[in-house]
C-alpha positions in Angstrom: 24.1 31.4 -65.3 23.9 27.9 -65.2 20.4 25.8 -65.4 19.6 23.8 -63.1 16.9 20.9 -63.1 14.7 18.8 -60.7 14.1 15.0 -60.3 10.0 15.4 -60.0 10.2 11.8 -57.7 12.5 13.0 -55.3 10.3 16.3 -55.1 7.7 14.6 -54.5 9.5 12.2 -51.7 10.8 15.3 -50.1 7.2 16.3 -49.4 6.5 13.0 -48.2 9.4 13.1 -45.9 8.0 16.7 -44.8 4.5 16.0 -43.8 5.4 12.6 -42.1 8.0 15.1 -40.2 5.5 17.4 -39.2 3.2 14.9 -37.8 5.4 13.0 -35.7 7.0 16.2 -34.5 3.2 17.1 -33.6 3.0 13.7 -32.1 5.9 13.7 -30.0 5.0 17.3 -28.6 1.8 15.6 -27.2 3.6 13.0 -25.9 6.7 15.3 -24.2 3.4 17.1 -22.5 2.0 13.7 -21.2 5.4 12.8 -20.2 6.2 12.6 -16.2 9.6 13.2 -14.3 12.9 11.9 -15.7 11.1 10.6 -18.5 10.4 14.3 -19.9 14.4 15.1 -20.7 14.5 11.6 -22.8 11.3 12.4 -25.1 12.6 15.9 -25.7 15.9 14.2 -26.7 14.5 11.0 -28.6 11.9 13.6 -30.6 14.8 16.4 -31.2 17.0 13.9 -33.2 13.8 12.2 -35.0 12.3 15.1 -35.9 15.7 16.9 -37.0 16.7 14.0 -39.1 13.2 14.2 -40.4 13.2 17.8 -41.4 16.9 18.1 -42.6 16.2 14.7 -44.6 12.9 16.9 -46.8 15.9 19.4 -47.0 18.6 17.2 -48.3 16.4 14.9 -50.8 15.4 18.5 -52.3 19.1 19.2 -52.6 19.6 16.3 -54.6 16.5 16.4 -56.6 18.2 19.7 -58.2 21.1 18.5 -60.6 23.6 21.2 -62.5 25.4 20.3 -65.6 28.0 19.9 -63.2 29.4 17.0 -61.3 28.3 17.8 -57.6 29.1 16.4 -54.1 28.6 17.6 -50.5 30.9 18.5 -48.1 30.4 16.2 -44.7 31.2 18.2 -42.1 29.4 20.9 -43.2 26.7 18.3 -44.5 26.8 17.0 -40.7 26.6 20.5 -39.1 23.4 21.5 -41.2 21.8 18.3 -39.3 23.1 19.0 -36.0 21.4 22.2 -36.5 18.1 20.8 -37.6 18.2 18.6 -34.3 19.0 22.0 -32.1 16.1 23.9 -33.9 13.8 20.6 -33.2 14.6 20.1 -29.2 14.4 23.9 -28.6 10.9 23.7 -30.6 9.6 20.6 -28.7 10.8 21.9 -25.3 8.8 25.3 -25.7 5.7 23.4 -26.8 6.3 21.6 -23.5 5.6 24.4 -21.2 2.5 24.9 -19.5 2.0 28.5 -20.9 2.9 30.0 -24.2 2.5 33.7 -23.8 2.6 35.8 -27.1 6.4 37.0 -26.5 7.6 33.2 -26.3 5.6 32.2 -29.2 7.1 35.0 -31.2 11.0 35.0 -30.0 10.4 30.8 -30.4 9.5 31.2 -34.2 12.5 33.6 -34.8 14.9 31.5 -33.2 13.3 28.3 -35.0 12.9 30.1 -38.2 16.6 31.1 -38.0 17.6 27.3 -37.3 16.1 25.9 -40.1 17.2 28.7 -42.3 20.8 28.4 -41.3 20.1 24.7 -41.8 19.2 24.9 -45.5 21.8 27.4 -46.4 24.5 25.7 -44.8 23.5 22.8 -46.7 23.5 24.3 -49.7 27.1 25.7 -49.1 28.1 22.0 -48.3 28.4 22.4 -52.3 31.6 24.4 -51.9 30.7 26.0 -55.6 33.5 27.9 -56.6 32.8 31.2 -57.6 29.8 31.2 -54.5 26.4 31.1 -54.8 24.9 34.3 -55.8 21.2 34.8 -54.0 18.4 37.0 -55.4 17.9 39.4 -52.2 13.9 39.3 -52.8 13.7 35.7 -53.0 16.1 35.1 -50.1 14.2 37.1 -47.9 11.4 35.5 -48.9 12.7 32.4 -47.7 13.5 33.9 -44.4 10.1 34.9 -43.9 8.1 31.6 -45.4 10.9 30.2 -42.7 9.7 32.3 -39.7 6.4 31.8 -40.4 6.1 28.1 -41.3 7.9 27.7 -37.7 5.1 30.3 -36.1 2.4 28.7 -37.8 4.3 25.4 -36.5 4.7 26.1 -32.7 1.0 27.4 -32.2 -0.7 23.9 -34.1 1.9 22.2 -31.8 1.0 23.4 -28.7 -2.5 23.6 -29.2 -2.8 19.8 -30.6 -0.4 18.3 -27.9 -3.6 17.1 -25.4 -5.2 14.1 -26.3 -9.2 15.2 -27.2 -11.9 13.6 -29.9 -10.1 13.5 -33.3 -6.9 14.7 -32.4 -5.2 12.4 -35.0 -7.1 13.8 -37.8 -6.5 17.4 -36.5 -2.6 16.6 -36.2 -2.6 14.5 -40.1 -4.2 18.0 -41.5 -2.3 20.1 -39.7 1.0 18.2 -40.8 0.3 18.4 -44.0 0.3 22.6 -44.2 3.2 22.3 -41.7 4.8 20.0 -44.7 3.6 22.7 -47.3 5.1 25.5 -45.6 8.5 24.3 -45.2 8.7 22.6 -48.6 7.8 26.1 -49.8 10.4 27.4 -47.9 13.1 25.2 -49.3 12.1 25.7 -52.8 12.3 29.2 -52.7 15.4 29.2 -51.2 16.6 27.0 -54.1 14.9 29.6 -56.1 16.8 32.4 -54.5 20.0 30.6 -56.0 22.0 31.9 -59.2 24.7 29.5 -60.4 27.8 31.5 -62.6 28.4 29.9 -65.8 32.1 28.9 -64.8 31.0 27.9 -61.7 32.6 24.0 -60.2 32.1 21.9 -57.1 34.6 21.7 -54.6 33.2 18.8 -53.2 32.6 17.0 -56.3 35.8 14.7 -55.8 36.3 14.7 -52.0 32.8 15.3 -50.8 29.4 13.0 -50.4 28.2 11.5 -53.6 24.8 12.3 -54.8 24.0 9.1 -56.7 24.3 6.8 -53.7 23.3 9.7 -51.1 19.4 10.3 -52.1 18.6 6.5 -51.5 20.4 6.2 -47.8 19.1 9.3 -46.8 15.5 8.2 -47.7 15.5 5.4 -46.2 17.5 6.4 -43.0 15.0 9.0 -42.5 11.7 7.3 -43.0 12.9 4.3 -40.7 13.6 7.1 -38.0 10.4 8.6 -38.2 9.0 5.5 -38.3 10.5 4.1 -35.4 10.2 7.1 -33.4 6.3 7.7 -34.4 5.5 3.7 -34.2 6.9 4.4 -30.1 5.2 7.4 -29.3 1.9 5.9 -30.8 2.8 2.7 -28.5 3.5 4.3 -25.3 0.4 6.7 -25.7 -1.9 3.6 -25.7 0.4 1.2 -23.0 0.0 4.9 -20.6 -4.0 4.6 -21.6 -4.0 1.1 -20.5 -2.1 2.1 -17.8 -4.1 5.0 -16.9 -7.4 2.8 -16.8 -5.9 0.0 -15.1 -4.8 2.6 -12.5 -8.9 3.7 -12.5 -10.0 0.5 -11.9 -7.5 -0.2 -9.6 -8.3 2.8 -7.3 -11.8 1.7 -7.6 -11.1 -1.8 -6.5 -8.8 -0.5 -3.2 -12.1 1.7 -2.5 -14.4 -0.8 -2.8 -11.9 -2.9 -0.3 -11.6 -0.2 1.8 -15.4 0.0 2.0 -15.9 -3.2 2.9 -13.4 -3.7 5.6 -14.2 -0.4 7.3 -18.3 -0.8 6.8 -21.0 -2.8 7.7 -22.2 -5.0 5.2 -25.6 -5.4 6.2 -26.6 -1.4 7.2 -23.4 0.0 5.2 -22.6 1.9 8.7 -18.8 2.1 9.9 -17.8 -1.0 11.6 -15.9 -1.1 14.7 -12.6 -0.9 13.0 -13.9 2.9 11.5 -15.8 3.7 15.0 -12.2 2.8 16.7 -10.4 5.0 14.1 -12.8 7.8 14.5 -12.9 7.9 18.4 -9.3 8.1 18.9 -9.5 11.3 15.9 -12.0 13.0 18.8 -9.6 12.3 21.4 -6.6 13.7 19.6 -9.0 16.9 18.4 -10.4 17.4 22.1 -7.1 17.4 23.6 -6.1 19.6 20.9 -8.9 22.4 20.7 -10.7 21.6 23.9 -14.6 20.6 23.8 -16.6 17.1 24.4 -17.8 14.1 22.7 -20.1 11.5 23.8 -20.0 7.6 23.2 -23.4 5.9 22.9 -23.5 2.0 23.5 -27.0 1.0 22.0 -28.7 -2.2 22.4 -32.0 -2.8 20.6 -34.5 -4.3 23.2 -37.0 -7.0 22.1 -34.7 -7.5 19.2 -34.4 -11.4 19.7 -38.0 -12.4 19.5 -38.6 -10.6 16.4 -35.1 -12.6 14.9 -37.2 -16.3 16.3 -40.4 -15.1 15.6 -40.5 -13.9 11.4 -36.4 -15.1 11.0 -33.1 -14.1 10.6 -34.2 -12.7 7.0 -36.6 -10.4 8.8 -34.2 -9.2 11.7 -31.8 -8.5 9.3 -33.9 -6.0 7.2 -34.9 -4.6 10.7 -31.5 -3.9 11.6 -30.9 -2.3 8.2 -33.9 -0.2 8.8 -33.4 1.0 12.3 -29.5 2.3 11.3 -31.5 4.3 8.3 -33.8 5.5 10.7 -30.7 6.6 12.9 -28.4 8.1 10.3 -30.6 10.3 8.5 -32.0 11.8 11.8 -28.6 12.4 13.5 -25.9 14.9 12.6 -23.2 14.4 9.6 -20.7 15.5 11.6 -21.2 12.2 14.3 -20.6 8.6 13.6 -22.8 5.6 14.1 -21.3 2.6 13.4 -22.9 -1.1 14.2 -20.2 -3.2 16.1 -22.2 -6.5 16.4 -25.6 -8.1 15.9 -28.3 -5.7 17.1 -25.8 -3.2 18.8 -24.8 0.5 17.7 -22.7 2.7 19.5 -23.1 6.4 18.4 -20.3 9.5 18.5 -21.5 12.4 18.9 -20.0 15.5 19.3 -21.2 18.3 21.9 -21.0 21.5 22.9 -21.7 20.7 26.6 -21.7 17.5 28.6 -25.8 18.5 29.5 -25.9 18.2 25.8 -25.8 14.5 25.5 -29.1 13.9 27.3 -31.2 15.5 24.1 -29.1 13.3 21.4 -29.9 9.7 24.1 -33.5 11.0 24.2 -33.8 11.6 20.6 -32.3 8.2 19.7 -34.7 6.2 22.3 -37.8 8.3 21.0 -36.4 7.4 17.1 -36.0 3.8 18.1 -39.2 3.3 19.6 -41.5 4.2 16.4 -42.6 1.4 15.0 -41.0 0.2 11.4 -42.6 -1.6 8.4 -40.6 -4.4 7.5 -42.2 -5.8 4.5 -45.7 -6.7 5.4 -45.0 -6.5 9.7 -45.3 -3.6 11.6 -42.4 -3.8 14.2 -41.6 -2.5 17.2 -38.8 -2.2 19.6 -37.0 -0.2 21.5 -33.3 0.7 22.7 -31.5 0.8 25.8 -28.6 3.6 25.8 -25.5 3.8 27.4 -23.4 6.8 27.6 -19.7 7.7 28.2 -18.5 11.1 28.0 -14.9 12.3 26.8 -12.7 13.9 28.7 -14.0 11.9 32.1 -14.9 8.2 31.3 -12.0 6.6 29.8 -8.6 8.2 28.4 -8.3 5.8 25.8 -11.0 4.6 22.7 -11.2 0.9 24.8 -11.5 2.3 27.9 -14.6 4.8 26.4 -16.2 1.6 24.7 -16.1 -0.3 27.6 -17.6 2.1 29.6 -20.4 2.8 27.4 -20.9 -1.4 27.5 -21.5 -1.1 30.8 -23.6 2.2 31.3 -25.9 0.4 28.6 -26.4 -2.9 30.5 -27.4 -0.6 33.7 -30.1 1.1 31.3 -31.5 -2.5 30.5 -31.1 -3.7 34.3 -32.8 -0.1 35.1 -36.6 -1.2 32.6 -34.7 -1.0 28.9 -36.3 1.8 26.5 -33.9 4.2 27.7 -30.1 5.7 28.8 -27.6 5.8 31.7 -24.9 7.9 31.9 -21.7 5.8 33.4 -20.8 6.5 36.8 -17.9 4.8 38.6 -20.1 2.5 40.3 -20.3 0.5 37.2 -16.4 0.6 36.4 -15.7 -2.5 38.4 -17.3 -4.8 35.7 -16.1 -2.2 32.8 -12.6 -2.7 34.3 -12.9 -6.7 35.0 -14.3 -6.8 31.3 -11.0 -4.5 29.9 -9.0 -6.1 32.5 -10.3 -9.7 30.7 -9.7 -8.7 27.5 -6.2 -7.5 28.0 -5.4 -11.2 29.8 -7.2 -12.9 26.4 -4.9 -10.7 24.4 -1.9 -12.2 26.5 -3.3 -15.5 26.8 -3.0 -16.3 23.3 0.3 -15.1 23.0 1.8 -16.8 25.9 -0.1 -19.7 24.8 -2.4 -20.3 28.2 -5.1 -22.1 26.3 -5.6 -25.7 26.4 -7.8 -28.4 24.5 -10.0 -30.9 26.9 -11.7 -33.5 25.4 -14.8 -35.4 25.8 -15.1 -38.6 24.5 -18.2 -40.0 21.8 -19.5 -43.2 21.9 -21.2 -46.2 20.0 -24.8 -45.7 21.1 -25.4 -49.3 20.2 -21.8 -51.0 21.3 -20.6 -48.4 23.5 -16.9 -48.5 22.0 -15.0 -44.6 21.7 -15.8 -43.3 18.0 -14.1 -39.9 18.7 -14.1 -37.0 21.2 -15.2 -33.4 20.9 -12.5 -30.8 21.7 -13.7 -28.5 24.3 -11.5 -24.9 25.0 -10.2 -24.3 27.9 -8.0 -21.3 29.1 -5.2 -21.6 31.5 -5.1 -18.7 33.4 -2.4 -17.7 35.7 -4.2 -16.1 38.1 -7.8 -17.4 37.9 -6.3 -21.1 37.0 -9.3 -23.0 34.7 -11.3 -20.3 33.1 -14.4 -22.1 31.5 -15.3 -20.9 27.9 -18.8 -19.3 28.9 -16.5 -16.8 31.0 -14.5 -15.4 27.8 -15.4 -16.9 24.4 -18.6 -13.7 24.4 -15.7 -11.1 25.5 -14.1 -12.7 22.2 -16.3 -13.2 20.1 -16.8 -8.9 20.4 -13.3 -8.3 19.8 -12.3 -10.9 16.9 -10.1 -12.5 19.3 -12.1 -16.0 18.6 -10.8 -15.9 14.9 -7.1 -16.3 15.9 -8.3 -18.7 19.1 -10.4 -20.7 16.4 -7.6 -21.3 14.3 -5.4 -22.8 17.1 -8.0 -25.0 18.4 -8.4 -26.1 14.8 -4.2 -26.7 14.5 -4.5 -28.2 18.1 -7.6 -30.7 18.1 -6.0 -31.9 14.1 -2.6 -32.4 15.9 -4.2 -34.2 18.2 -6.2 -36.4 16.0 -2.9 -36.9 14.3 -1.4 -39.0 17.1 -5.0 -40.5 17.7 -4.8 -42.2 13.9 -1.6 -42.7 14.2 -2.3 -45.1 17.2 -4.6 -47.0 14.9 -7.8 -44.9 15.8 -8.3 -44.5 11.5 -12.4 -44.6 12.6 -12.6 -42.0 15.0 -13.4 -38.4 14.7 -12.4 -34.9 16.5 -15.2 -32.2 16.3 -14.5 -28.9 17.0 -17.3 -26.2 17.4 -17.1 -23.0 14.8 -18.3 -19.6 16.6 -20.8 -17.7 14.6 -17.6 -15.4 13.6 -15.1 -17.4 12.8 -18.0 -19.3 10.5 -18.4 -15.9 8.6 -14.6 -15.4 8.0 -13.6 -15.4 4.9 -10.6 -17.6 5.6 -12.3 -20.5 7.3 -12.3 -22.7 4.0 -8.7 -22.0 4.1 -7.6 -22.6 7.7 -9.2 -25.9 7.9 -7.3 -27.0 4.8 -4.4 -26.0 5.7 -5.1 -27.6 9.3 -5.2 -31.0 7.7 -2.5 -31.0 5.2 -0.3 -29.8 8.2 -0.8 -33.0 10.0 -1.4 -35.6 6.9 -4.9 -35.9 8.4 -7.8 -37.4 6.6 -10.3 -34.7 6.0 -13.1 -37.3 7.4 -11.5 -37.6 10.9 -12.6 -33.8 11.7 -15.7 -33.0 12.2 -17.1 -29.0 12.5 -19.7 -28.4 14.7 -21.8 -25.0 13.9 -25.3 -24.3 16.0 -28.5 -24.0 14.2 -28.6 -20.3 14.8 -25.5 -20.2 12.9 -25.9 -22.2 10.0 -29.7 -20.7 9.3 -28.9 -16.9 10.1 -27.5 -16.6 5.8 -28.7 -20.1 5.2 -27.7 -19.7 1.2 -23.7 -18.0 2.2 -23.6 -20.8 5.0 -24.7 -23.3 2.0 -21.7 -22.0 -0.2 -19.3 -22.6 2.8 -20.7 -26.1 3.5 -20.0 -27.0 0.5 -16.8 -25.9 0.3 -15.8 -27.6 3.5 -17.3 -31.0 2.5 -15.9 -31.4 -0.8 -12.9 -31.4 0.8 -14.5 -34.5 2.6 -14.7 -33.0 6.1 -17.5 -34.0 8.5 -20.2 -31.4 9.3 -22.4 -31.6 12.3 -25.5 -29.5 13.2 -25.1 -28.3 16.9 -28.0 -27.5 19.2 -30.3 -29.1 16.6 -33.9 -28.0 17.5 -33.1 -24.7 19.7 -33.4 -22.0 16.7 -35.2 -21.3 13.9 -35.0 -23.5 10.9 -36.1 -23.8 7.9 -36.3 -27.4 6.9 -36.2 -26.4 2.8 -32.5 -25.1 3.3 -31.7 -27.8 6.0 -32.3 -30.6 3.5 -30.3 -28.7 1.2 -27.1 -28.4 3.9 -24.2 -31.0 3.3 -24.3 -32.0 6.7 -23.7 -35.6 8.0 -24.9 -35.2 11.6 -27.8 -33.6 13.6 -26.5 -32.9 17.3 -30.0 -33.2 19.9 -29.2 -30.2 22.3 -28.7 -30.7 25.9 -31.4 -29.4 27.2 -34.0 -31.6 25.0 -31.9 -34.6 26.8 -31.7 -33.2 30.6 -36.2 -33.9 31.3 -36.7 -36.4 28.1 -37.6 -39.1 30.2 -40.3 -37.1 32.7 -41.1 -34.5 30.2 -43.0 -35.7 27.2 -43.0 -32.7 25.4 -39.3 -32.9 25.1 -39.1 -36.6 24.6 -41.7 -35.8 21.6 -39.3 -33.6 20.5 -36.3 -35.7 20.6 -37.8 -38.6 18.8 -39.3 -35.9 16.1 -35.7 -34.7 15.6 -34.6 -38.1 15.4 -36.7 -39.6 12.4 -36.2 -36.4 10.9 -32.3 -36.9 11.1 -32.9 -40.8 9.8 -35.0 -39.8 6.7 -32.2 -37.0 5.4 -29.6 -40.0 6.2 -27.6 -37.9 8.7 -26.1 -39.9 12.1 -27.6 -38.5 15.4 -25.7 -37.5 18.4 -27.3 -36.9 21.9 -25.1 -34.9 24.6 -25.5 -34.6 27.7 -26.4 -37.8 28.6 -26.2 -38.4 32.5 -28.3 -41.0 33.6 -28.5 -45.1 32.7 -32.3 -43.5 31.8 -31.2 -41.4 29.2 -29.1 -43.3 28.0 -31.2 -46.4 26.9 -34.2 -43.7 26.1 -32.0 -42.6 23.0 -30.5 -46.0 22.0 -33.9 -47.1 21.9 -34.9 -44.3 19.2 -31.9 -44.8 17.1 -29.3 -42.0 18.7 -25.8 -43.1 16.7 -23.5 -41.8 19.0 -24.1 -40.4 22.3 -21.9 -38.4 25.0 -22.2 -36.9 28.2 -21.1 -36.6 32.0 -22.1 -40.4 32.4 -19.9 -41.2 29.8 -17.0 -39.2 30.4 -16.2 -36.0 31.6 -13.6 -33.5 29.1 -10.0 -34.5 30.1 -6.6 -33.2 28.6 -5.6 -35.7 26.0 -3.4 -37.8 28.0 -5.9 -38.0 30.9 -8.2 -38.6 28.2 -6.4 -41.3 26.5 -6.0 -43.6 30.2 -9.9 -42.7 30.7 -10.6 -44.4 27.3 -8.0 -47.6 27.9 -9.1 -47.7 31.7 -13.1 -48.3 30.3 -11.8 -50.7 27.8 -10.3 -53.0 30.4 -13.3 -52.5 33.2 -16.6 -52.3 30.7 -17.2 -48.7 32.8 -18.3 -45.5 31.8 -15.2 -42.7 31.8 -15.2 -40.1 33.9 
């Protein structure tokens, strides 16, 4: 027989080339696991050809580590077949490992059929020699080979399966493991070699025509370990960009639920907001016409709410309000909703068994209301009124049910307050008027019935027009002038006076546009903010885009907001000031000395301008309370550098009253009444010529 030999390097190398195959093939089984949808047949592909290159290249370097005293070469299609063999034995391998079970049977027939693959891999190679006479095996050692094959692939398929989810020190687990996988088949190739008896007169077909050896060992190396590379370098790469991608999904999700907290809750007593109470009700409706049964809808209004708020402040009221939805919640049922839709108002649903059944839950929630609450260091009290609207019966729609309630409730407070009416048809007409308001509001806007008069400003000192304040007005087609004190409360409860807001904003800058453009550059428009539309987050926003719309100079608009208002979250209304006058626009305290204020955050406000409230104006000169007051607000406004504006001037009296004290601007029914713009425009001209007052 003839004596063969071995290159100890490329023994070496071929154990190299074996563990680094094992361990990406136990890398890419986790990955084919982790792997979602069409994605699953290209892994199983991608990690079949890697990993059979890998394993047939351990296989083929140890082929040509042994040397003969013969010349050798390999045949190539037989050569080629062994590989696509290895690549069979590898997909069928990864796609079994793949499978959410592996029950005994599959494990077993998966190991024969993989330990016949590889088997048939290496002794095809080997007859890619084409010795002539053949190869003579040793029947011990060849079986031998068979079994270490069978095994090494059993052995193979359970680390596989069980080390393809990711868990605390899975790498180390899989390098370990790799390394007896690499073992094992090594050990299988070399005793195949083993198994091998070469005649003495034994030559190599192939030796001229086939693949030559001393070129074949270096490609082969390096062809494989780039593959294994390249495919273990992008598994390793997509398992962490899927982590990334997994934890930016997380935090994502925990972002869209934070979102979806906020705009369906409260943010003061974390209770649903109207937007959740409205989702909710129409739910009921849709499950009592379904199963049958009853709900009730409980309009509550906290009585004596408003003198607590002026007498301890807005900081007070608020924890009050937090306190008495507490209160409420933990006492009531989890299967009912109580949601707070506005200020001090709740509205409660409640499911029941029987319509009867609703006069327990109102009398629980007026006995639950009217214990006293520790707020701090005050022990407060008030009470609720309660009105009630029962489904099916009082409205067939969520708005009909709300409105309903509304109404029932305001009969409980014209009935003594600290108590609950149940609505009765008597009280629809205002319910319907109110619905029937809304629904015109809705339409209003759309068809664009809403109009802008204005009232002029003036020089308190020269009398000459500095400006006008925009004043709403609503067009209706049936009802013709609607004044605001009929609607802007009906809007201000639906979130109807955010979109109004913004197209007074667009109309009064429009305005103001032509005004400059007429050579007015020192006037200035003011247009009042609604407590609502001042807590909207896209205020800042509007207004800027407002001016940039009409190439308007930020200091020709002024924003009016009341006292109330701007003192109710003086440090968010401080942030929003800001905002609004860095971007230079004029800021004007409405209804100056009406509310409660704190003079520590008012010297802090940007404003520019302290508006004296009508009603301080109407008895100033008989009443010397309020002519104490107005000259108090006055000096105050001088020594914080802010202009002072007095409305509702209407007599000669009044008027040289606040001249007198220093008043920088002054308007009012003696000056001129609100007109549309062009009336307003021949008012202005028509004073300018006559030295009268407009109106």
């Amino acid at each position: 027989m003839l004596t063969g030999s071995y290159d100890l390097v490329l023994v070496l190398i071929s154990l190299a080339v074996a563990i680094l195959a094992s361990y990406t093939a136990l890398d890419l089984a986790g990955r084919v696991t982790t792997a979602k949808g069409s994605a699953v047949p290209l892994w199983i592909c991608g990690g079949a050809v890697s990993m059979g290159i890998g394993i047939w290249s351990m296989h083929f370097i140890g082929m040509l580590a042994f040397s003969l005293p013969i010349p050798l070469g390999y045949d190539l299609s037989i050569t080629l077949l062994s590989l696509a063999i290895a690549i069979l034995a590898s997909g069928f391998a990864l796609w079994l490992v793949s499978q959410a079970q592996m029950p005994q049977w599959h494990w077993l027939l998966g190991a024969l059929a993989m330990g016949a693959g590889i088997s048939s891999m290496h002794y095809l190679g080997m007859h890619a020699l084409l010795l002539q006479p053949g190869i003579e095996y040793d029947p011990l050692l060849f079986g031998l080979s068979l079994l270490i094959a069978v095994a090494a692939s059993a052995a193979a398929l359970w680390i596989a399966f069980r080390l393809r989810q990711h868990s605390p020190y899975v790498r180390v687990l899989r390098a370990g493991a790799a390394v007896i996988m690499g073992l094992a088949i090594v050990g299988m190739h070399y005793t195949g070699m083993a198994a091998a008896n070469f005649p003495l007169d034994s030559f190599c077909g192939a030796a001229n025509s086939g693949l030559d050896n001393t070129w074949l060992a270096s490609l082969i190396i390096i062809v494989s370990l780039a593959v294994l590379t390249i495919a273990l370098l992008t598994s390793v790469l997509d398992a962490r960009l899927e982590t990334r991608m997994a934890v930016l999904n997380s935090t994502l999700a925990e972002v869209n639920l934070e979102l979806t907290e906020l705009a369906l809750h409260d943010n003061l007593t974390k209770l649903p907001n109207r937007l959740l109470l409205e989702d909710r009700i129409q739910q009921s409706i849709h499950k009592v016409s379904r199963n049958g049964g009853h709900f009730a809808l409980m309009f509550m209004d906290l009585d004596g709410f408003k003198p607590v708020n002026d007498a301890y402040g807005h900081h007070v009221g608020d924890l009050l309000l937090h306190e008495v939805g507490l209160r409420l919640r933990e006492r009531l049922r989890a299967q009912d909703t109580l949601a707070r839709v506005g200020g001090d108002e709740f509205v409660l649903l409640a499911e029941l068994r029987e319509p009867s059944d609703a006069v327990n839950v109102a009398e629980q929630i007026v006995s639950l209301v009217s214990q006293s609450f520790q707020v701090g260091e005050h022990e407060l009290r008030v009470s609720t009124s309660v009105g009630i609207a029962l489904y099916p019966g009082d409205g067939a729609n969520q708005q009909e049910l709300l409105m309903n309630a509304d109404a029932a409730m305001y009969h409980a407070k014209g009935a003594g307050k600290n108590g609950y009416s149940f609505f009765e048809a008597s009280m629809n007409t205002n319910a319907r008027n109110q619905l029937q308001l809304l629904n015109d509001l809705r339409s209003g806007l759309e068809r664009e019935e809403f109009c802008l008069h204005y009232q002029p400003k003036f020089d308190a000192v020269n009398g000459r027009p500095v400006g006008a304040e925009a004043l709403l007005r609503w067009q209706h087609p049936e009802r013709g002038l609607v004044p605001p004190s009929e609607f802007i409360g009906l809007a201000e409860k639906t979130g109807l006076i955010i979109p109004i807001g913004d197209w007074v904003l667009q109309q009064a800058c429009r305005q103001m546009r032509q005004w400059y453009e007429q050579g007015h550059h020192d006037w200035r428009v003011a247009v009042n903010l609604s407590a609502l539309q001042f807590c909207h987050a896209g205020l800042v926003d509007s207004v800027a885009h407002a001016l940039a719309k009409y190439e308007l100079p930020a200091n020709c608009l002024t924003l009016e907001i009341t006292e109330t208002t701007a003192m109710s979250d003086a440090d968010a209304s401080l942030q929003v000031l800001k905002q609004l006058a860095e971007m230079g626009v004029d800021l004007s305290i409405d209804d100056f000395g009406t509310g409660y204020s704190s003079l520590l955050y008012l010297k802090r406000l940007p404003a520019n301008e302290l508006k004296i409230d009508r009603g301080f104006v109407r008895d100033l000169v008989h009443d010397g309370d309020d002519a104490a007051i107005v000259s108090a607000i006055v000096a105050l406004g001088q020594a914080l550098n802010l202009r002072i504006v007095a409305e509702g001037v209407e007599t000669r009296q009044q008027q040289d009253f606040l001249t007198k004290l220093g008043c920088n601007s002054l308007q009012g029914f003696l000056l001129g009444h609100p007109l549309p713009a062009d009336q307003f425009m021949q008012a202005i001209i028509s004073a300018a010529s006559t030295d009268v007052v407009v109106g």
